[in-house]
N, C-alpha and C positions, 0 to 999 in steps of 0.2 A: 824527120826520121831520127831514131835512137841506134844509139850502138853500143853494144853491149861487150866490153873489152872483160878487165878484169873484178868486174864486179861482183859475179857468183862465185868467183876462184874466192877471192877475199872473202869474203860471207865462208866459203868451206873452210878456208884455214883458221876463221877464228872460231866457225865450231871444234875443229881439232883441237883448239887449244893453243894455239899461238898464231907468229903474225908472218904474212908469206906477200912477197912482191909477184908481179907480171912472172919472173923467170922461176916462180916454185909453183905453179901452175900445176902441172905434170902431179907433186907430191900431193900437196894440197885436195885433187881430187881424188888421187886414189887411199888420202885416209878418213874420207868422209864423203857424207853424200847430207843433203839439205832434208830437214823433217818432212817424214810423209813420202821419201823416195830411196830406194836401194840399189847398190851398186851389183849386188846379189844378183842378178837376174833368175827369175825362177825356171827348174829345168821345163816347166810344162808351156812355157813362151820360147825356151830355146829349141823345143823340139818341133813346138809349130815353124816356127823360122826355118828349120829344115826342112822340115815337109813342103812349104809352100815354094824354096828352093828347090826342090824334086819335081814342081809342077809345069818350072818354069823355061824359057826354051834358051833366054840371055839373060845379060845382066846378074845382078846379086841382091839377096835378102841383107839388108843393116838390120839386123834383129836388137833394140835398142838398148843402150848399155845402161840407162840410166831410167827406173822402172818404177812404179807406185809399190811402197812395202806395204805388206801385210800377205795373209794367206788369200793366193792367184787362181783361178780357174777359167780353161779354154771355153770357148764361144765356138771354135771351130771343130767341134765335133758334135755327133749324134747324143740323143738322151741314153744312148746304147753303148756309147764310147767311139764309136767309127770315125775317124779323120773327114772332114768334108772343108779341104783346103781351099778358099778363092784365090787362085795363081793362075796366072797363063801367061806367055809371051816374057814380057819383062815387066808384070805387074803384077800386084797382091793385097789383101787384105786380111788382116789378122784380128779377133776382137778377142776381149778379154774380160774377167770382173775380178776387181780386187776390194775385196771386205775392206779396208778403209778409205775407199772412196766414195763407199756408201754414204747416201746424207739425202737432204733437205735441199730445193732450188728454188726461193722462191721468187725469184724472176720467171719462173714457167706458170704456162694455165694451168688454174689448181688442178686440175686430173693425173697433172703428170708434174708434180714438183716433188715428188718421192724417189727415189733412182736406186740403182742395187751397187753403182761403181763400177761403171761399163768405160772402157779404153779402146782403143785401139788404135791401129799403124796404118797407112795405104801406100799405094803406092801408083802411079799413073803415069801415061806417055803424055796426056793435055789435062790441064787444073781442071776445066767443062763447068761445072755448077757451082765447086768445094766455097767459091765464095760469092756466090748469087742465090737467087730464090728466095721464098717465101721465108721470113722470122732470120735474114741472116744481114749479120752490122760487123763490118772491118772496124776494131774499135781500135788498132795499135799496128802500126807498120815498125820493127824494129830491124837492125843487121848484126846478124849475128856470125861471125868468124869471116866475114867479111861478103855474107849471103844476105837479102833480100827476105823479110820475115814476113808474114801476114799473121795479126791476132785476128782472130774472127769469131765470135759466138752466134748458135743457129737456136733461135727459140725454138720451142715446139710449136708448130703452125701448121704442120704437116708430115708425115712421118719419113723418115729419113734412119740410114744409117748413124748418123752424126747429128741427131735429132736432139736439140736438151743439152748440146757440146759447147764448150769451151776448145779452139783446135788453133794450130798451127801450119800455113799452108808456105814452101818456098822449093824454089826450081835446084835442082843439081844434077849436073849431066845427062841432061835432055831430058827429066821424068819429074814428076811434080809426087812432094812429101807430103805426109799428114800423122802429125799425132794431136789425138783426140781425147777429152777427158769429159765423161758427163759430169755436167754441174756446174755452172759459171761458178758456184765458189772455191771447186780448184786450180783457179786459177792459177793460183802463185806456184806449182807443182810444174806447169806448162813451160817456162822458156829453160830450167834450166834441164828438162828433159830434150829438149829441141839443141840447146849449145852441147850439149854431150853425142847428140847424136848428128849432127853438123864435123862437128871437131873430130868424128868418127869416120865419116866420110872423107872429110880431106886426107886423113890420113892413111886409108887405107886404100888400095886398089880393086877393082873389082876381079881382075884377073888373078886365076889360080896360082900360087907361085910354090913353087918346090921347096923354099924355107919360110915356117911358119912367120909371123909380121908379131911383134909383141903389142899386144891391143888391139889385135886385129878378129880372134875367134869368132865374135857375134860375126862377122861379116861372110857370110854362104853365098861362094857362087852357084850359079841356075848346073844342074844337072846337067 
């Protein structure tokens, strides 16, 4: 097992521009974010996180703080624009494409090593398949904030949601996570999306509270 203390903190602070121990953590990520990922969150991912919030009957959306940059477009809706949210219960599924995750995989069968830059978020009561089946290798067990990681890539062998993905699977208060990136070559985009949205969870509650939590907005409870 790996454990991932403060080593993305460092890598952010000396993209900021100077040099930041364990206790400047905090500053460190809020003046930078790692190439190829935004602190931004785009509105058309915050509003699916509410919607699918809307759908939901417990629990809370972590709509994720730390996001693929470039220009984003929802999966959850019609070619007509309609919402067509997967929520129910205290579970969800959100997908997304972001123009520069588009690329080349060539670890897939050639039909399908071309991709548009598809993402997405899940969310589940039991892990069930996210790391069995057909084309799928746990290549990296790591802990991150003091959580149980799973790296897991799913070839194309059969189509799937998470089909062509690079993903992150790990347990937090009874419901099993998922972010997903197609393309085994974004990898390096993957954990420090997972430690931001980890580090998001710990600190937030899912329960509504009468004074807002600072760094807490992405976190929507279930209608």
């Amino acid at each position: 097992m790996i454990t991932l203390s403060c080593g993305i903190t460092l890598f952010l602070a000396l993209q900021a521009g100077g040099l930041a121990g364990c206790g400047d953590q905090d500053t460190a990520q809020r003046a930078s974010a790692p190439p190829g990922l935004t602190r931004t969150v785009p509105q058309v991912v915050r509003r699916d996180c509410e919607a699918a919030a809307e759908e939901m009957d417990e629990g809370a959306v972590y709509c994720p703080p730390l996001v693929p940059a470039g220009r984003t477009y929802s999966q959850n809706r019609s070619s007509r624009g309609k919402v067509s949210i997967d929520a129910q219960e205290d579970e969800y599924v959100l997908s997304f494409v972001t123009s520069t995750l588009r690329g080349r995989d060539e670890a897939q069968p050639k039909n399908f090593r071309r991709h548009p830059g598809h993402w997405l978020i899940r969310v589940a009561d039991q892990p069930k398949e996210l790391t069995q089946g057909p084309g799928v290798q746990v290549v990296k067990e790591v802990t991150v904030e003091g959580t149980p990681v799973a790296i897991v890539q799913r070839k194309w062998v059969a189509y799937d949601i998470d089909a062509g993905h690079v993903f992150a699977v790990w347990r937090f208060g009874g419901r099993t996570f998922e972010i997903s990136l197609h393309g085994f070559e974004n990898r390096n985009l993957l954990l420090p999306m997972v430690e931001a949205s980890i580090k998001q969870m710990r600190n937030c509650s899912e329960a509504p509270s009468d004074e807002p939590v600072p760094g807490c907005e992405l976190v929507i409870p279930a209608a």
